[in-house]
PDB file with SEQRES, HELIX, SHEET and CRYST1 records, atoms N, CA, C and O in Angstrom:
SEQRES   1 A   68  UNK UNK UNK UNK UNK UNK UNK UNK UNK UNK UNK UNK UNK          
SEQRES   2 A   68  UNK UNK UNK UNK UNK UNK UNK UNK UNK UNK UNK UNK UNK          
SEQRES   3 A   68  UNK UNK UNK UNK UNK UNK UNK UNK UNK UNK UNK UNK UNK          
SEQRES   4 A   68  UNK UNK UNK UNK UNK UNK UNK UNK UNK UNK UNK UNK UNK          
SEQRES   5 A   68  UNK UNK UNK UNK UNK UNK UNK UNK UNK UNK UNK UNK UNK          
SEQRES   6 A   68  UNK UNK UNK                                                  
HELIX    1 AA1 UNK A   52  UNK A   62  1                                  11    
HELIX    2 AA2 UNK A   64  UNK A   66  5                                   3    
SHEET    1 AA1 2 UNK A   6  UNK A   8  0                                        
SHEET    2 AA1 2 UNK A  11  UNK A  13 -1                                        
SHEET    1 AA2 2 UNK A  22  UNK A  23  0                                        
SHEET    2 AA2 2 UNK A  26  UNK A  27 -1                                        
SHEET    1 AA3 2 UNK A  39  UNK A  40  0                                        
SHEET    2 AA3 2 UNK A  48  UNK A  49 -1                                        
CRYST1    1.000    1.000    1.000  90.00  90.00  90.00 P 1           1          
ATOM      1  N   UNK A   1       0.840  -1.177   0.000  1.00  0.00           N  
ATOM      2  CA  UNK A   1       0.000   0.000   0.000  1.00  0.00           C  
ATOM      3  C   UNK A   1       0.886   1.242   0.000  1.00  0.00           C  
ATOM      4  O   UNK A   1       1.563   1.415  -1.014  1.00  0.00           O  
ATOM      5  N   UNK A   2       0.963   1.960   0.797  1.00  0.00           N  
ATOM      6  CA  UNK A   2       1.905   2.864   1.176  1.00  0.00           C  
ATOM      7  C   UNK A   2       1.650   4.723   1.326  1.00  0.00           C  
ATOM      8  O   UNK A   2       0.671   5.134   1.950  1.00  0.00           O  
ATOM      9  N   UNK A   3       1.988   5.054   1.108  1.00  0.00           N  
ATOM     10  CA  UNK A   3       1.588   6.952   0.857  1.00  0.00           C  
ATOM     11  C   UNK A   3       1.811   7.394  -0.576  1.00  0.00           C  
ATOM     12  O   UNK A   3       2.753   7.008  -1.268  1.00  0.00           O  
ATOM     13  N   UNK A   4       0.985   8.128  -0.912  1.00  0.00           N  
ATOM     14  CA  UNK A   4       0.733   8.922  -2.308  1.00  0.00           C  
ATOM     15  C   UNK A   4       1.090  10.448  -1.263  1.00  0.00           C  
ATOM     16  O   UNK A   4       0.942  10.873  -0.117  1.00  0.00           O  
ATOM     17  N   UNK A   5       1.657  10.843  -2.630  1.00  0.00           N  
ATOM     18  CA  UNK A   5       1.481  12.811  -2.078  1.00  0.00           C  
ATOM     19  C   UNK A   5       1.404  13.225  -3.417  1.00  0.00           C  
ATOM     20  O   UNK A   5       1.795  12.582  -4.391  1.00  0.00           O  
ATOM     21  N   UNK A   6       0.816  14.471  -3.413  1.00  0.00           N  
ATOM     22  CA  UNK A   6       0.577  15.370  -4.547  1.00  0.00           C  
ATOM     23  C   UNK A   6       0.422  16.689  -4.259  1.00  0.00           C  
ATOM     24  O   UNK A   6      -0.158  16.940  -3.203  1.00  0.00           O  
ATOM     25  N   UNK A   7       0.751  17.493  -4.853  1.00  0.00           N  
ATOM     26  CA  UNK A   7       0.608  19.093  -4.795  1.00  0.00           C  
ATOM     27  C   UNK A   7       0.100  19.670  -6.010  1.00  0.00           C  
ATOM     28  O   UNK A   7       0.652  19.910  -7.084  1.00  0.00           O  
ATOM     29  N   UNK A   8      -1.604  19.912  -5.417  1.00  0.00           N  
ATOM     30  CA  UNK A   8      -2.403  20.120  -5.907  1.00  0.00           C  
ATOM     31  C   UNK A   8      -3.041  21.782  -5.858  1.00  0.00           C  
ATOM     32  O   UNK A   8      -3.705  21.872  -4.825  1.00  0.00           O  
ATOM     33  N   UNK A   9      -3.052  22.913  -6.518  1.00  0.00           N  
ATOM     34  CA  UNK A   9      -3.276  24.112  -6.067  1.00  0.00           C  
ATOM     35  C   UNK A   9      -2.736  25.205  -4.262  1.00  0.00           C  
ATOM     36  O   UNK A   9      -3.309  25.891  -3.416  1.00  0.00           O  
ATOM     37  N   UNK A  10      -1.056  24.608  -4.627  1.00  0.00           N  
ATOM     38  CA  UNK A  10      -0.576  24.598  -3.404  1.00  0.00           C  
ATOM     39  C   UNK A  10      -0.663  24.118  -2.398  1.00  0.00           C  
ATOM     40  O   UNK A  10       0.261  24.341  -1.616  1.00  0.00           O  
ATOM     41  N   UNK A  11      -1.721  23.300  -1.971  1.00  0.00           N  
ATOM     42  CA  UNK A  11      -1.920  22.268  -1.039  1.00  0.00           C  
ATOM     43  C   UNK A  11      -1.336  20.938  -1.324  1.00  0.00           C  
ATOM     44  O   UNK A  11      -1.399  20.426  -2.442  1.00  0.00           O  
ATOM     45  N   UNK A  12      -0.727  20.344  -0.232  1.00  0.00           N  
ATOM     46  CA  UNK A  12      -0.227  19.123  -0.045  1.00  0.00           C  
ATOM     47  C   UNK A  12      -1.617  18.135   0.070  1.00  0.00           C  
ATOM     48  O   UNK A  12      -2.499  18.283   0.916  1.00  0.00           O  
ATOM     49  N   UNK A  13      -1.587  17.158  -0.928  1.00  0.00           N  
ATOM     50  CA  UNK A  13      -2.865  15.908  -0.631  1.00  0.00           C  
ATOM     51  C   UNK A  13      -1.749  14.841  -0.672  1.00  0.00           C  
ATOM     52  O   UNK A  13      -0.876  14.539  -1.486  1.00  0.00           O  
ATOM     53  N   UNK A  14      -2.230  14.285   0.841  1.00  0.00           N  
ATOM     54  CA  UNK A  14      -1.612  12.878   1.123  1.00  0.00           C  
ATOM     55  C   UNK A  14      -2.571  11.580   1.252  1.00  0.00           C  
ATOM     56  O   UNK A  14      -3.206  11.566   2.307  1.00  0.00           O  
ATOM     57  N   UNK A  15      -2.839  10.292   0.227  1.00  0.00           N  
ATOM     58  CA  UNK A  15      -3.155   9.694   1.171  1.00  0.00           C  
ATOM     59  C   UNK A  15      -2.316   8.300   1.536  1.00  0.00           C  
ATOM     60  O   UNK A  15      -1.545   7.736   0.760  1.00  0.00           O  
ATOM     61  N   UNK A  16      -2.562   7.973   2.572  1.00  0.00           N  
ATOM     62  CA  UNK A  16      -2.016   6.828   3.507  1.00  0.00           C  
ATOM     63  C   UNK A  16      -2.772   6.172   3.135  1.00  0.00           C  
ATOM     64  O   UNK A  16      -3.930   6.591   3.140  1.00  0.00           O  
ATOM     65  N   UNK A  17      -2.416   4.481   2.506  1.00  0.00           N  
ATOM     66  CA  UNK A  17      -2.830   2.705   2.504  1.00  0.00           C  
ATOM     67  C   UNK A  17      -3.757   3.047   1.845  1.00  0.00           C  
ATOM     68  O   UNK A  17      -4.429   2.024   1.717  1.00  0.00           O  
ATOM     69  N   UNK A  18      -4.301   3.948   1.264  1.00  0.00           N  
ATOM     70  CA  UNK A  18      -5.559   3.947   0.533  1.00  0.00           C  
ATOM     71  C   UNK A  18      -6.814   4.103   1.784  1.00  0.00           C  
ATOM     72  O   UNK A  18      -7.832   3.418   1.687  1.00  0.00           O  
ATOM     73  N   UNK A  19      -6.630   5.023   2.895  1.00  0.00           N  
ATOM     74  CA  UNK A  19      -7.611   4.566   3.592  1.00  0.00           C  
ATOM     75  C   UNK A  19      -7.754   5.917   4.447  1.00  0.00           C  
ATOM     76  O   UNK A  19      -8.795   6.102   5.079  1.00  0.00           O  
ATOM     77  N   UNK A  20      -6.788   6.799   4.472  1.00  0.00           N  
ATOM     78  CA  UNK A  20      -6.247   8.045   5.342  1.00  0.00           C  
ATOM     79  C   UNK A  20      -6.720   8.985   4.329  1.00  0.00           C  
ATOM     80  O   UNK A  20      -6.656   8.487   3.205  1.00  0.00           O  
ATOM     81  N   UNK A  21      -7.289  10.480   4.354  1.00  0.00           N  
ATOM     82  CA  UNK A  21      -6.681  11.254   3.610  1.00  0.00           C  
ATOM     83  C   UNK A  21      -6.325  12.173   4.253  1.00  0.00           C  
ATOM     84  O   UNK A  21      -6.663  12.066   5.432  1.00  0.00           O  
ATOM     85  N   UNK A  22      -5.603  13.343   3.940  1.00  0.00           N  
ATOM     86  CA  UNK A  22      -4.672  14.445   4.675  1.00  0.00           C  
ATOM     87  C   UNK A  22      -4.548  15.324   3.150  1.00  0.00           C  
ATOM     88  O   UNK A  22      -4.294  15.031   1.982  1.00  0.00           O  
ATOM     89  N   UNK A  23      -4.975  16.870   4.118  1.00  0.00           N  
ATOM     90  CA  UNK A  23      -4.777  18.042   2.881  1.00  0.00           C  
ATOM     91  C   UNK A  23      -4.172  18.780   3.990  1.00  0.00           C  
ATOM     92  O   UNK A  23      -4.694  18.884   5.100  1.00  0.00           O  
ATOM     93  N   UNK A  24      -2.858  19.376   3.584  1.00  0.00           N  
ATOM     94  CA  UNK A  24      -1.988  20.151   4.224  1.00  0.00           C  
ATOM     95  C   UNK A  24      -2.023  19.891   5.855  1.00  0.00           C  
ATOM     96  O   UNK A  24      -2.304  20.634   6.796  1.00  0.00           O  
ATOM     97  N   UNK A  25      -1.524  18.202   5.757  1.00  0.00           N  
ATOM     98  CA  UNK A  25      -1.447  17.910   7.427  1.00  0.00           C  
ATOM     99  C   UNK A  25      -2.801  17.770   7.846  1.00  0.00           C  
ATOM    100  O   UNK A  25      -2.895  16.904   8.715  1.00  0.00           O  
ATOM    101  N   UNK A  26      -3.995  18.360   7.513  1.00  0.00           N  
ATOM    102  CA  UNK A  26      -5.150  18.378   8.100  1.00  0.00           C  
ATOM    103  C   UNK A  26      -5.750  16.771   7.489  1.00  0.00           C  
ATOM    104  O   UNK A  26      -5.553  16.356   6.347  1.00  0.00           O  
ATOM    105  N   UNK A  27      -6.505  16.049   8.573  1.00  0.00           N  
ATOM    106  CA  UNK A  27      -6.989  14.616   8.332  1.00  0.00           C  
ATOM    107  C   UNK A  27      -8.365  14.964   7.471  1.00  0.00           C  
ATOM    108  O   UNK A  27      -8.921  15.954   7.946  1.00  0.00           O  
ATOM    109  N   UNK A  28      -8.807  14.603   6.735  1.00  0.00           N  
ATOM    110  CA  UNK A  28      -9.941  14.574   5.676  1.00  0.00           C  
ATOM    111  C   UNK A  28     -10.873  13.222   6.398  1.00  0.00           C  
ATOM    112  O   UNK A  28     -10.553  12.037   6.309  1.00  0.00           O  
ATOM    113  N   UNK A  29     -12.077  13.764   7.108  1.00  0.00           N  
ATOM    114  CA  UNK A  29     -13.055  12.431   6.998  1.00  0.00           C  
ATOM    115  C   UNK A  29     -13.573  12.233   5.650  1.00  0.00           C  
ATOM    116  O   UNK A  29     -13.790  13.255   4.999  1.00  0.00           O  
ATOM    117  N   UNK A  30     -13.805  11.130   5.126  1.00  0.00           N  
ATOM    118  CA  UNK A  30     -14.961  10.607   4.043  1.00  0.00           C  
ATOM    119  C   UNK A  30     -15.263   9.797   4.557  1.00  0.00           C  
ATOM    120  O   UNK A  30     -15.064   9.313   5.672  1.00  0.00           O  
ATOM    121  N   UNK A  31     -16.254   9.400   3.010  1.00  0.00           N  
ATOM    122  CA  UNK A  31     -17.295   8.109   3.245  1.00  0.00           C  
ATOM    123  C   UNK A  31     -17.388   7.439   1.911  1.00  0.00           C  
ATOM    124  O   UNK A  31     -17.794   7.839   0.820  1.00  0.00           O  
ATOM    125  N   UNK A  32     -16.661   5.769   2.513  1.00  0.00           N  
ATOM    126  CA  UNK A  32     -16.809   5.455   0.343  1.00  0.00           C  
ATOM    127  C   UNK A  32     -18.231   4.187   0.819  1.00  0.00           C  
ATOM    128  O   UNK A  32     -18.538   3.605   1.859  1.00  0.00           O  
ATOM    129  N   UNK A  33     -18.725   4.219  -0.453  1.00  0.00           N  
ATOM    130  CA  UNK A  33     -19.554   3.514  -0.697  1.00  0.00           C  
ATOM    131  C   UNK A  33     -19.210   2.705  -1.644  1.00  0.00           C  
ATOM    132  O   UNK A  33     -18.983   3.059  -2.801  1.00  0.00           O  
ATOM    133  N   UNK A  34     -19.138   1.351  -1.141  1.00  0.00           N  
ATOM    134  CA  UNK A  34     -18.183   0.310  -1.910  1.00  0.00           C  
ATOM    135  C   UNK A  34     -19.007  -0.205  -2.866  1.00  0.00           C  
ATOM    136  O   UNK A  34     -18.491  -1.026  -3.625  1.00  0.00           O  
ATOM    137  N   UNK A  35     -20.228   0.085  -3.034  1.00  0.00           N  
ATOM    138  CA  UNK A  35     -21.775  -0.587  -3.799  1.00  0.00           C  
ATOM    139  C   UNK A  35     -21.341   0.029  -4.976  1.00  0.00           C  
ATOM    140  O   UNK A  35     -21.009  -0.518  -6.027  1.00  0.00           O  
ATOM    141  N   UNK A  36     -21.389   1.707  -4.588  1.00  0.00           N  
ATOM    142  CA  UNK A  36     -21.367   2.258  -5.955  1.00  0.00           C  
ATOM    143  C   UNK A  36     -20.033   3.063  -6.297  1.00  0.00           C  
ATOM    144  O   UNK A  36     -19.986   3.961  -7.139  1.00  0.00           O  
ATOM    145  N   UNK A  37     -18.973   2.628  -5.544  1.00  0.00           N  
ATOM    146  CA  UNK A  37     -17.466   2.555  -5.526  1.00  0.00           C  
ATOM    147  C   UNK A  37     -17.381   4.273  -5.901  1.00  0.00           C  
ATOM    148  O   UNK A  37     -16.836   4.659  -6.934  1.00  0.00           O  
ATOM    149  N   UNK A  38     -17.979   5.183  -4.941  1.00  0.00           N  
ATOM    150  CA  UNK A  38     -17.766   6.502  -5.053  1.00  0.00           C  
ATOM    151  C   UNK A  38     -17.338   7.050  -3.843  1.00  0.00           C  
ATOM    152  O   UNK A  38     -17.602   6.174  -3.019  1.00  0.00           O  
ATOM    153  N   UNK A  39     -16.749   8.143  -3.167  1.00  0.00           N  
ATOM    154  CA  UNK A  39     -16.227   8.670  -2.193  1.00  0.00           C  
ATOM    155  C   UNK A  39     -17.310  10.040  -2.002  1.00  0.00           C  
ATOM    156  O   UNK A  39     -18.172  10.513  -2.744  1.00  0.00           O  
ATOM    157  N   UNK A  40     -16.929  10.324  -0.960  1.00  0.00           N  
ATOM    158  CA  UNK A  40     -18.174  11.904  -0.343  1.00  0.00           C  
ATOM    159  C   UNK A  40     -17.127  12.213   1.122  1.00  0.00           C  
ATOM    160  O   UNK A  40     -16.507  11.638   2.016  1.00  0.00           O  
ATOM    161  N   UNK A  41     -17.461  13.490   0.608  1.00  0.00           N  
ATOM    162  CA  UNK A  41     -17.230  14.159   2.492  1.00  0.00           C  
ATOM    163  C   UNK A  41     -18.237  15.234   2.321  1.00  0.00           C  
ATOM    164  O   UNK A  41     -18.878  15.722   1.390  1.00  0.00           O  
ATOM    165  N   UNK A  42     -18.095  15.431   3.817  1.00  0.00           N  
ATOM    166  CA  UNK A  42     -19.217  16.529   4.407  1.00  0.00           C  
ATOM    167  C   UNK A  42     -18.679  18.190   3.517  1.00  0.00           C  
ATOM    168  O   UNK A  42     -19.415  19.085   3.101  1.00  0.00           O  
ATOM    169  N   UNK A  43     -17.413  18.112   3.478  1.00  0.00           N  
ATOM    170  CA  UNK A  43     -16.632  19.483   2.760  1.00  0.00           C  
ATOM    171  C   UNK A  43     -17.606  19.697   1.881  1.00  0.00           C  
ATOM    172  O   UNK A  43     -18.191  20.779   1.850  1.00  0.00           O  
ATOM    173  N   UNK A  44     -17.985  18.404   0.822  1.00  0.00           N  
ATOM    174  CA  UNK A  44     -18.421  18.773  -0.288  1.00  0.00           C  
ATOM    175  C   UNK A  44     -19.929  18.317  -0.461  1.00  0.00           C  
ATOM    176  O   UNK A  44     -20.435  17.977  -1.530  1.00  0.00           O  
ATOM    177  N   UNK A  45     -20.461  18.357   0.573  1.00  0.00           N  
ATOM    178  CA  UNK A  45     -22.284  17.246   0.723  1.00  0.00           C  
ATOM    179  C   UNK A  45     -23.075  17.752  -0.806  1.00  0.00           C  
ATOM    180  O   UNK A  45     -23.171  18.684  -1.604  1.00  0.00           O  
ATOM    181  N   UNK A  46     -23.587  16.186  -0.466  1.00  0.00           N  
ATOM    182  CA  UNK A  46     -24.343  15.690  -1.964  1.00  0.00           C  
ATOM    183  C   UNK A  46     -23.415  16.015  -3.237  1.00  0.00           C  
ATOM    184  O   UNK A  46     -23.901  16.464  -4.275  1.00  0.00           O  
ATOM    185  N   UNK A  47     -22.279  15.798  -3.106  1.00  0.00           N  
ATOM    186  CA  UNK A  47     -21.614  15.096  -4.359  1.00  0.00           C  
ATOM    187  C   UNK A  47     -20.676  14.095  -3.913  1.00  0.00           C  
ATOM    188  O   UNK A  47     -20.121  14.169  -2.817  1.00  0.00           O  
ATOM    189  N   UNK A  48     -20.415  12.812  -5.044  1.00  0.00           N  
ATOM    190  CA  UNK A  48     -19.714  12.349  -4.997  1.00  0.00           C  
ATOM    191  C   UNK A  48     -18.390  12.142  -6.180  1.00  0.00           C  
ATOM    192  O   UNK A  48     -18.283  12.838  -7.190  1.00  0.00           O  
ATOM    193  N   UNK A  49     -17.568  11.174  -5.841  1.00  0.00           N  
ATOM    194  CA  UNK A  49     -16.049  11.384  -6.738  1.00  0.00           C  
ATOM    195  C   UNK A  49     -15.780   9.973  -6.829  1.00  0.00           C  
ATOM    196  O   UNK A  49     -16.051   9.089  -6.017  1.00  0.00           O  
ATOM    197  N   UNK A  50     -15.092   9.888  -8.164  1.00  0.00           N  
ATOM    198  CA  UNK A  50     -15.139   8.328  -8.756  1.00  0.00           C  
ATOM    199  C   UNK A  50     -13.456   7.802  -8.127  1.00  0.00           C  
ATOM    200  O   UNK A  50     -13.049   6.668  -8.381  1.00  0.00           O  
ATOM    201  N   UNK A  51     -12.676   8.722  -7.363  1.00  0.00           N  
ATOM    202  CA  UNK A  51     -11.743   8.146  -6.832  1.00  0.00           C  
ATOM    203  C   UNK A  51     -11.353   9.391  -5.418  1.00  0.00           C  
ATOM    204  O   UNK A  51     -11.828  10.526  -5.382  1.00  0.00           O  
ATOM    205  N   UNK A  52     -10.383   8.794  -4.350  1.00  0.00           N  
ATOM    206  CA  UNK A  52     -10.071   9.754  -3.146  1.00  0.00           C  
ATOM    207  C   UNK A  52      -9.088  10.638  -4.100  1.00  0.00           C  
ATOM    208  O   UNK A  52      -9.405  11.756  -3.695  1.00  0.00           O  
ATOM    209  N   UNK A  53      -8.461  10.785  -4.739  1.00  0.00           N  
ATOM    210  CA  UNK A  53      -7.566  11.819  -5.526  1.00  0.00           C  
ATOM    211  C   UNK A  53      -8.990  12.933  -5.968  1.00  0.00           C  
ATOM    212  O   UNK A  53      -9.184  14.083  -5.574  1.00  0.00           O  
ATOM    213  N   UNK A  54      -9.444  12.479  -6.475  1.00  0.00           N  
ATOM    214  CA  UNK A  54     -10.730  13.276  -7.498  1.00  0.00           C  
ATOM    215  C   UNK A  54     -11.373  14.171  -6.352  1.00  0.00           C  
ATOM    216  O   UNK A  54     -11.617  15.371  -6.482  1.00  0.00           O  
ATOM    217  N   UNK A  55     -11.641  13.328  -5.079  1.00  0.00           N  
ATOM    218  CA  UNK A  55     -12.613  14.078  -4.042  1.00  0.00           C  
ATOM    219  C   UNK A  55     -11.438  14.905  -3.553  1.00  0.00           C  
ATOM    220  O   UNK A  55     -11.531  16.054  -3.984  1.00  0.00           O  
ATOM    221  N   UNK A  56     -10.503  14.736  -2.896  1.00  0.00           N  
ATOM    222  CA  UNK A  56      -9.214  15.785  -2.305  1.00  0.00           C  
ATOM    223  C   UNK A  56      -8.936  16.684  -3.484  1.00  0.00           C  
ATOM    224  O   UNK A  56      -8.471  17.738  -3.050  1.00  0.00           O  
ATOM    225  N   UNK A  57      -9.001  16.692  -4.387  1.00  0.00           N  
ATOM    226  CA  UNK A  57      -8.827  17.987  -5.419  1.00  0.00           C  
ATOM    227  C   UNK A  57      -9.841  18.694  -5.230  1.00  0.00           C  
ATOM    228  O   UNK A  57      -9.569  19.809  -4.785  1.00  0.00           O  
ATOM    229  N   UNK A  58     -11.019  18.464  -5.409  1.00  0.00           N  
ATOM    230  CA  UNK A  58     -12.264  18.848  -5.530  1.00  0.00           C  
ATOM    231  C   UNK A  58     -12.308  19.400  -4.089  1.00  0.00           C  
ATOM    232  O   UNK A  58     -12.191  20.624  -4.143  1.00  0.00           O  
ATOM    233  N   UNK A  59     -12.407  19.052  -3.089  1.00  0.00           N  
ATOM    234  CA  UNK A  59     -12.263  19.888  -1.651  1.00  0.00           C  
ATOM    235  C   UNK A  59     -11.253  20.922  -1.811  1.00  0.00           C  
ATOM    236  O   UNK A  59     -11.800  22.018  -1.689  1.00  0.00           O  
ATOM    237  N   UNK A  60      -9.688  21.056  -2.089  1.00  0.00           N  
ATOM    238  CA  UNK A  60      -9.324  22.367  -2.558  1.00  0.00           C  
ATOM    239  C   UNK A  60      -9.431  23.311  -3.118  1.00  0.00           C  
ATOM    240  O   UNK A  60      -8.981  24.410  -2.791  1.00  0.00           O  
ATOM    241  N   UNK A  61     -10.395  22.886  -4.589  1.00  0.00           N  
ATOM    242  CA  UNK A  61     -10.584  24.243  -5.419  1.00  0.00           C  
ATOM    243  C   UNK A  61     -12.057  24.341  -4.783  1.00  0.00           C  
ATOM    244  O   UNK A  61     -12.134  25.562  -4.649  1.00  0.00           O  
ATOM    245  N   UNK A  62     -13.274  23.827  -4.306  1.00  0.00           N  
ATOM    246  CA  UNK A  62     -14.076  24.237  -3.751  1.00  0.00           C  
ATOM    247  C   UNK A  62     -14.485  24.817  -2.256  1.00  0.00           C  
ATOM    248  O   UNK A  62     -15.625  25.120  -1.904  1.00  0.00           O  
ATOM    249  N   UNK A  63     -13.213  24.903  -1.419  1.00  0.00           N  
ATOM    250  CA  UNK A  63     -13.277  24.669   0.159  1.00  0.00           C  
ATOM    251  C   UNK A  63     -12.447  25.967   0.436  1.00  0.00           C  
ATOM    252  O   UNK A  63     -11.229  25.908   0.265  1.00  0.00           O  
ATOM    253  N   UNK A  64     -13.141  27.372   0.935  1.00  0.00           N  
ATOM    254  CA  UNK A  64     -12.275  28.514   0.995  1.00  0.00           C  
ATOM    255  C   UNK A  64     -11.274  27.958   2.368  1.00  0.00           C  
ATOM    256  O   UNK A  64     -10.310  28.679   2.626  1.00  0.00           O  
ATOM    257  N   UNK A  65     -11.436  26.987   3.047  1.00  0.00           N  
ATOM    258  CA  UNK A  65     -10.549  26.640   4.090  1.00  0.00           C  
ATOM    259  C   UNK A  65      -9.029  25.853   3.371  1.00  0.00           C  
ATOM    260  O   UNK A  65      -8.254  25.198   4.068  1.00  0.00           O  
ATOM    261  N   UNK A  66      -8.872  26.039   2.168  1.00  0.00           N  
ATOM    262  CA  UNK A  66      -7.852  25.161   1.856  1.00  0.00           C  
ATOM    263  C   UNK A  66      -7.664  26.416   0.229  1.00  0.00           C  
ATOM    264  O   UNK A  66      -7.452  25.972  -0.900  1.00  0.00           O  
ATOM    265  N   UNK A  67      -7.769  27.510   0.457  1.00  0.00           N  
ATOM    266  CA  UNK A  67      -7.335  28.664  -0.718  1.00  0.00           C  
ATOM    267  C   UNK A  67      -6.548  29.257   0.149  1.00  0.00           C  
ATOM    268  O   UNK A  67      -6.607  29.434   1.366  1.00  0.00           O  
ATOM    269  N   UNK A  68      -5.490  29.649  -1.019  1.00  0.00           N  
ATOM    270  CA  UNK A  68      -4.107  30.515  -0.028  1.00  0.00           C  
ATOM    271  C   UNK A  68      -4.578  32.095  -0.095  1.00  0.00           C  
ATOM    272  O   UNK A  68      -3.902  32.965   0.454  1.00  0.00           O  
TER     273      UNK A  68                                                      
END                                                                             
């Protein structure tokens, strides 16, 4: 498994084992739904993302808590 990192609109997205996520040190809750193999967090309610990369991007350019 291991750690991914990416630097994505100046923010650091980390995730750990496929199971952690982290945007600039800060821990990211989600929620995957393994039925319909999509990811969600509360950052972004009522949408979902076809992978945790897709949803952690999408929380930066939409989340004024993660704009420099």
């Amino acid at each position: 498994m291991g750690s991914k990192k990416e630097t994505y609109e100046n923010c650091e997205i980390r995730i750990e084992d496929d199971t952690q996520l982290f945007i600039n040190q800060k821990p990211i809750e989600y929620v995957h739904d393994k039925d319909q193999k999509k990811w969600s967090s509360r950052y972004l309610p009522y949408t979902d993302y076809d992978s945790l990369i897709a949803l952690a991007k999408a929380i930066v350019s939409d989340t004024a808590e993660f704009k420099a």
